[in-house]
C-alpha positions in Angstrom: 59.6 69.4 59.4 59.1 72.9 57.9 60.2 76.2 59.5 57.3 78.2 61.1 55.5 80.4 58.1 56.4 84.0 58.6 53.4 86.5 58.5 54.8 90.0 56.8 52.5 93.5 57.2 51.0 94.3 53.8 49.8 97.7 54.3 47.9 99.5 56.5 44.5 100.3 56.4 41.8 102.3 58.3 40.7 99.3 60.0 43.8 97.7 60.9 46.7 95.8 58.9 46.7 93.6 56.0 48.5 90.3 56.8 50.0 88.2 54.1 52.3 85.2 54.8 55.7 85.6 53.2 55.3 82.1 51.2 52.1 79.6 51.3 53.0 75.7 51.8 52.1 73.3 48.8 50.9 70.3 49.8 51.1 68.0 47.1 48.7 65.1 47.2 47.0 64.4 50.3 47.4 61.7 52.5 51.0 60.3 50.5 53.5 60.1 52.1 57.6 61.6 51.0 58.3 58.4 49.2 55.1 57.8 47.2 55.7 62.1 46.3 59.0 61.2 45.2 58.0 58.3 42.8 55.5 59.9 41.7 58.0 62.9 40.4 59.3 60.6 37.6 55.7 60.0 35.7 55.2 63.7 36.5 58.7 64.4 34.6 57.4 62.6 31.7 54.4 63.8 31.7 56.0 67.3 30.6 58.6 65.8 28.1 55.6 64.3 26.4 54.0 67.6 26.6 56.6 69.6 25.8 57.7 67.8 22.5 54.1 67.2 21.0 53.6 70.7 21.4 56.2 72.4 19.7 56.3 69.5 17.0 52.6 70.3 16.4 53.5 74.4 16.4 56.5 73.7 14.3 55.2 71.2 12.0 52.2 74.0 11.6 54.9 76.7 10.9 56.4 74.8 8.3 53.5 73.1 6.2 52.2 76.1 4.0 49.5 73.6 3.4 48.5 73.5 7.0 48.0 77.3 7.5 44.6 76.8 7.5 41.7 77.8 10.2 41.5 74.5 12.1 45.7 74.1 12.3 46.1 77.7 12.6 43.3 77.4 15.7 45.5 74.1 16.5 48.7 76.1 17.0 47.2 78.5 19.2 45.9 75.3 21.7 49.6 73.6 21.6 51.1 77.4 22.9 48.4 77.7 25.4 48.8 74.3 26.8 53.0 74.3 26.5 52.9 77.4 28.5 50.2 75.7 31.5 52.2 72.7 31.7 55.5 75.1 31.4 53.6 77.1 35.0 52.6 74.2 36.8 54.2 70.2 36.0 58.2 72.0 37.1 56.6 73.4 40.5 55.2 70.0 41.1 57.9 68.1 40.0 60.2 70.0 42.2 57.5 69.6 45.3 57.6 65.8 44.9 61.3 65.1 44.2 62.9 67.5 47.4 59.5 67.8 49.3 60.5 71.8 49.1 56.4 72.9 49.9 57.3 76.9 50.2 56.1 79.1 47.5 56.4 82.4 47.6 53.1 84.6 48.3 53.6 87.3 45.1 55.3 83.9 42.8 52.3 81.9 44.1 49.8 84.7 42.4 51.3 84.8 39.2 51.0 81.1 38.9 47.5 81.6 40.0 46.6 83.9 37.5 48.2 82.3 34.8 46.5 79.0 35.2 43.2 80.8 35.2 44.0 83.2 32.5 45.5 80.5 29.7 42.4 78.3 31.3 40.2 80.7 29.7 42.7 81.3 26.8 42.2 77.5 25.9 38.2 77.5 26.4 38.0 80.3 23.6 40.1 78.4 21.4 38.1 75.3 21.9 35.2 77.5 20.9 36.9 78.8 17.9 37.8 75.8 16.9 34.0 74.5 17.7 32.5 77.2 15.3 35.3 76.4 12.6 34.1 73.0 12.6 30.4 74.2 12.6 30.8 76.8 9.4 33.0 73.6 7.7 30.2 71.4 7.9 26.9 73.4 7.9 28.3 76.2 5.5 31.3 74.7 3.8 30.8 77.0 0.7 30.9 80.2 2.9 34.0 79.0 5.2 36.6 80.5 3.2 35.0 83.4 2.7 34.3 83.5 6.8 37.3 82.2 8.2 40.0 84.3 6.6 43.5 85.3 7.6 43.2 88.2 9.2 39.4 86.6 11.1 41.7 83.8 12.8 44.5 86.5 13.6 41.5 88.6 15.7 39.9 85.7 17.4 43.1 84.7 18.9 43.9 88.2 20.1 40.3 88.1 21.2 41.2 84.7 23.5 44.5 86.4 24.5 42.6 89.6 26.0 39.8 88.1 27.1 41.8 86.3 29.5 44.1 88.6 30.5 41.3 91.2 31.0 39.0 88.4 33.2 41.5 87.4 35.4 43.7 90.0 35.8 41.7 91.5 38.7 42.3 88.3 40.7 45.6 88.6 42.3 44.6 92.2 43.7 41.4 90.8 45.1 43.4 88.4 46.9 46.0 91.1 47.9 42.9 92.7 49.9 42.5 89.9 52.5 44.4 88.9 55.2 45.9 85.7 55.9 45.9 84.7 59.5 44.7 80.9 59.6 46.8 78.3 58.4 49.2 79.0 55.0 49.0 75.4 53.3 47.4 75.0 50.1 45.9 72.1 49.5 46.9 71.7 46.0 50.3 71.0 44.4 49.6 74.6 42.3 48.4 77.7 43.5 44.6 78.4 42.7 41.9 81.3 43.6 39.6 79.3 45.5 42.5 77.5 47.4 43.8 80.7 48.3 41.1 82.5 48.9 39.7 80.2 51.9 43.1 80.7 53.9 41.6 84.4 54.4 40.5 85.4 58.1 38.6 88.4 56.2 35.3 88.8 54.2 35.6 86.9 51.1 32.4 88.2 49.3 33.7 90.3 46.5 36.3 87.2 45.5 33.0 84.4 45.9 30.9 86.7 43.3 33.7 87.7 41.1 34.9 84.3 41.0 31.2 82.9 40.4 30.8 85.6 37.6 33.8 85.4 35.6 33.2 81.1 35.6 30.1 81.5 34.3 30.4 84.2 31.6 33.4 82.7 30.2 33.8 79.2 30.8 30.2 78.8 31.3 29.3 80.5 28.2 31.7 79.0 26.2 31.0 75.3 27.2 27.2 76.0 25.8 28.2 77.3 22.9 30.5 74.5 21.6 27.3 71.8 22.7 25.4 74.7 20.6 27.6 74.3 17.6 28.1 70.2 18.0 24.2 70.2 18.3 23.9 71.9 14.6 27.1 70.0 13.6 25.2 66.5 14.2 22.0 67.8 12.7 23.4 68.4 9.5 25.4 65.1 9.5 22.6 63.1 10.3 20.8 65.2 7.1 23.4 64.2 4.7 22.0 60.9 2.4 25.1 59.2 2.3 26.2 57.1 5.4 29.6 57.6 4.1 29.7 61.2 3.7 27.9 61.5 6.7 30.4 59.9 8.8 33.4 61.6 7.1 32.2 64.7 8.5 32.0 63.6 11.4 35.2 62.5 11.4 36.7 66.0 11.3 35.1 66.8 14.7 36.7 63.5 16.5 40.4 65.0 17.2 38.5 68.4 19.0 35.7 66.7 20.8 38.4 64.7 22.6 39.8 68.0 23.2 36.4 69.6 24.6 35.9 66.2 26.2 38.9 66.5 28.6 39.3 70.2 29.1 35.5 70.9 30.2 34.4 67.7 32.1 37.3 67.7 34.8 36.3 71.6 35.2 32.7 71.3 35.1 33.7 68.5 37.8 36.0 70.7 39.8 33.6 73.6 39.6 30.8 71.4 41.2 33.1 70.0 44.0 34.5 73.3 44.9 30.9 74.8 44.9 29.5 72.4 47.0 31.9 73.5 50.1 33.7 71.7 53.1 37.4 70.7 53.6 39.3 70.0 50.2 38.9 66.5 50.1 41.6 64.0 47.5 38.9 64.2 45.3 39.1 67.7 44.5 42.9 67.6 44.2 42.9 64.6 41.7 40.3 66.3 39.7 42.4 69.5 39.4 45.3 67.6 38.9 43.6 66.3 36.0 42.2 69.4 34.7 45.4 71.0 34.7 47.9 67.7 33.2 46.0 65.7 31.2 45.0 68.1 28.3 48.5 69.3 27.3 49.8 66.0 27.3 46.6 64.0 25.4 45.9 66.6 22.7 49.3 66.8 21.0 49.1 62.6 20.7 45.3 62.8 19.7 45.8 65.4 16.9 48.7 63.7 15.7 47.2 60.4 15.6 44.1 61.9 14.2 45.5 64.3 11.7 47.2 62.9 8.2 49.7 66.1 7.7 50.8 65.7 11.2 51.0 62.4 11.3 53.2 61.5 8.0 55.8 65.1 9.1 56.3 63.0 12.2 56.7 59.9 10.9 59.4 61.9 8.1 61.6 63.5 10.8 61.6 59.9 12.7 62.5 58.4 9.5 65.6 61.5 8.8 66.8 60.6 12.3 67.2 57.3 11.7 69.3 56.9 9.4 
């Protein structure tokens, strides 16, 4: 049994005091028992090894390969730091929560994890994009994509995805600092995210519904059309190409980062829906989330290095130096 949550004063205000709880209670998956959590712990465990080492092989194998310092790998790197940093936030927290059955997160350490779930969330959709509209000027324009996609172009779009998503969701821990928390203090998740938090308030949520609306739709929302956009050109000029051959060797190129588009955006488009619908977070919400937030860090390191040649022989090479 946990201790009773303890509700702190936040600050006072001309209506009355803020109340926040001094930690929120995780809940893991719903409906499992403390056994089934702490099996479940040692797939989770994995789960982040696997992540962990196809990331930085991919970002170190990148670093090293003068020959890979080009757009799509450069683009490539970028996604591997994102999603080791994600899985870094969120698969220890949950590994921790399932092995012990410790549920009490801190209210300020449960914010930060908030925001930076959200924020390298829409850190990896504008890579996805970049990488989207490198593939685009590759295919329909490959004479002008060297003259495009320069150095100094890929260095500003990611600095563009980094403060793009610091700026959008910055704001969101303060707008949850603004409520009071007088209902129950469990999260139905085994992270900490805005809309989970944000129904535990007793106060008007308004400003956090709209803000939270807005910011899904102009970035993730905008961003998921725009890579449809640029695969809707990509397949018109493939299907324009005479050659069956040529046409499905360009086509090829896109395989490795439609998988990636494929399993970032459709569990959030998913989880978006469900949570937009309303009602009592139901196990379907939390296994979607779960795989929104798990699944790409550990599938796009294996499908890029399946997919990609240079990654794939470097691999095979420090395998092969180990061995012997």
């Amino acid at each position: 049994m946990q201790k009773p949550q303890l509700l702190i004063p936040a600050m006072a205000t001309p209506n009355g005091t803020l109340v926040h709880p001094a930690y929120f209670l995780l809940v893991g998956i719903p409906g499992l028992g403390p056994d089934t959590h702490f099996w479940l712990a040692f797939p989770l465990c994995l789960m982040y090894a696997l992540a962990t080492l196809g990331n930085l092989a991919i970002i170190l194998i990148i670093r090293v390969e003068r020959r890979l310092h080009e757009p799509m790998y450069l683009f490539l790197a970028m996604l591997s730091t994102i999603d080791l940093v994600l899985s870094s936030a969120t698969m220890p927290r949950m590994a921790s929560l399932f092995l012990t059955g410790t549920q009490e997160i801190k209210f300020n350490v449960c914010l930060a994890q908030m925001f930076l779930i959200h924020a390298l969330s829409a850190m990896e959709s504008a890579v996805l994009l970049a990488m989207a509209f490198d593939r685009f000027v590759a295919i329909c324009h490959p004479l002008h994509h060297a003259s495009v996609l320069t150095g100094p172009t890929v260095a500003k779009i990611g600095l563009a995805a980094l403060a793009r998503g610091f700026v959008f969701f910055f704001p969101l821990p303060f707008i949850l600092k603004r409520l009071s928390y007088c209902r129950t203090r469990t999260v139905t998740h085994s992270f900490c995210l805005h809309q989970d938090i944000m129904k535990l308030s007793c106060t008007d949520t308004t400003v956090n519904v709209v803000y939270g609306l807005f910011i899904i739709l102009s970035v993730m929302g905008v961003d998921s059309l725009l890579v449809s956009l640029s695969y809707i050109l990509i397949l018109r000029a493939v299907l324009e190409l005479s050659s069956r051959g040529a046409a499905l060797k360009a086509f090829n190129t896109c395989i490795s980062h439609l998988c990636a588009v494929l399993v970032f955006y459709v569990p959030l488009i998913g989880l978006s829906v469900v949570h937009r619908l309303g009602g009592p977070t139901s196990l379907l919400h939390v296994v979607m989330a779960n795989i929104y937030l798990l699944l790409p860090p550990v599938v796009n390191p294996i499908v890029y290095g399946a997919k990609t040649k240079e990654i794939r022989s470097r691999v095979f090479h420090m395998f092969s130096q180990g061995g012997r």
